[in-house]
Residue, then its C-alpha position, 0 to 999 in steps of 0.5 A: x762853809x758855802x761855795x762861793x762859785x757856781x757848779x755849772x761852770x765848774x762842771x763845764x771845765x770838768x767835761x772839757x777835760x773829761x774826753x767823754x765821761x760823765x760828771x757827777x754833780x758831787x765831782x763838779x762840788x768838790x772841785x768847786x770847794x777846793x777851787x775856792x780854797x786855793x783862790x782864798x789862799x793865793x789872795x791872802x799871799x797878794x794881800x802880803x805883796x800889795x802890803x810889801x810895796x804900800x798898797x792896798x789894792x791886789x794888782x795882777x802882779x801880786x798874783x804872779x800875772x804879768x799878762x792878764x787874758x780876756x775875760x771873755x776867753x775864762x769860763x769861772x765867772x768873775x764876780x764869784x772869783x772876787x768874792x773868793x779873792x775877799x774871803x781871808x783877806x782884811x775888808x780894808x784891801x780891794x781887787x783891780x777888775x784886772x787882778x780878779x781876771x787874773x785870779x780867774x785865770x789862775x784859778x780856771x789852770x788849776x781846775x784843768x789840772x785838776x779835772x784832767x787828772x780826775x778823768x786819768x783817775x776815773x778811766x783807771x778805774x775802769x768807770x765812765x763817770x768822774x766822782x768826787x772821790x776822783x777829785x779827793x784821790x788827785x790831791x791825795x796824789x798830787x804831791x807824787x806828780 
């Protein structure tokens, strides 16, 4: 499977998080994978709402979203957002410009939890770089926090 999202935005928003450690590539490639995971996957639970109300366009709604951010203010871009959004989802349904934003957003918490997490991790073990193993042990935990 490729990576619909570029790593040097996904690494920005590790290095935000990181209070100073290193990022290795393969950290920023890991997070990238399960970012777009998790994006496919809440695409396909607004594809079910847009479908519940008649619609076949995902709106910000769908996704949760009640107040949509700038997009200036998101560090994922949202063209690559978009295309996550359509991974699992019907070729029938499109995205509002405002529901990718949205998307972006929720997607741009989810890497700061992440990311935050993996540096906890990464100082506890005494290293001065986040790994991908950093990155895999949070999710391996995650069900804990």
């Amino acid at each position: 499977m490729s990576v619909e999202l570029p790593f040097a935005p996904v690494d920005a928003v590790i290095r935000r998080n990181a209070d100073g450690l290193r990022v290795s590539a393969d950290a920023a490639e890991e997070l990238a994978r399960r970012i777009q995971d998790h994006g496919a996957s809440l695409a396909v639970t607004a594809a079910t709402e847009a479908t519940t109300d008649g619609r076949k366009t995902l709106m910000p709604a769908d996704f949760g979203i009640e107040q949509v951010p700038e997009k200036d203010g998101l560090e994922l871009p949202v063209a690559p957002v978009d295309r996550i959004a359509r991974l699992d989802i019907d070729d029938d349904y499109r995205v509002a410009m405002d529901a990718r934003v949205a998307l972006a957003s929720l997607l741009e918490t989810y890497a700061d939890d992440t990311a935050a997490a993996a540096a906890a991790l990464a100082r506890h073990a005494d290293r001065r770089t986040i790994k991908a193993a950093d990155v895999e042990t949070y999710f391996e935990l995650e069900q804990y926090y």
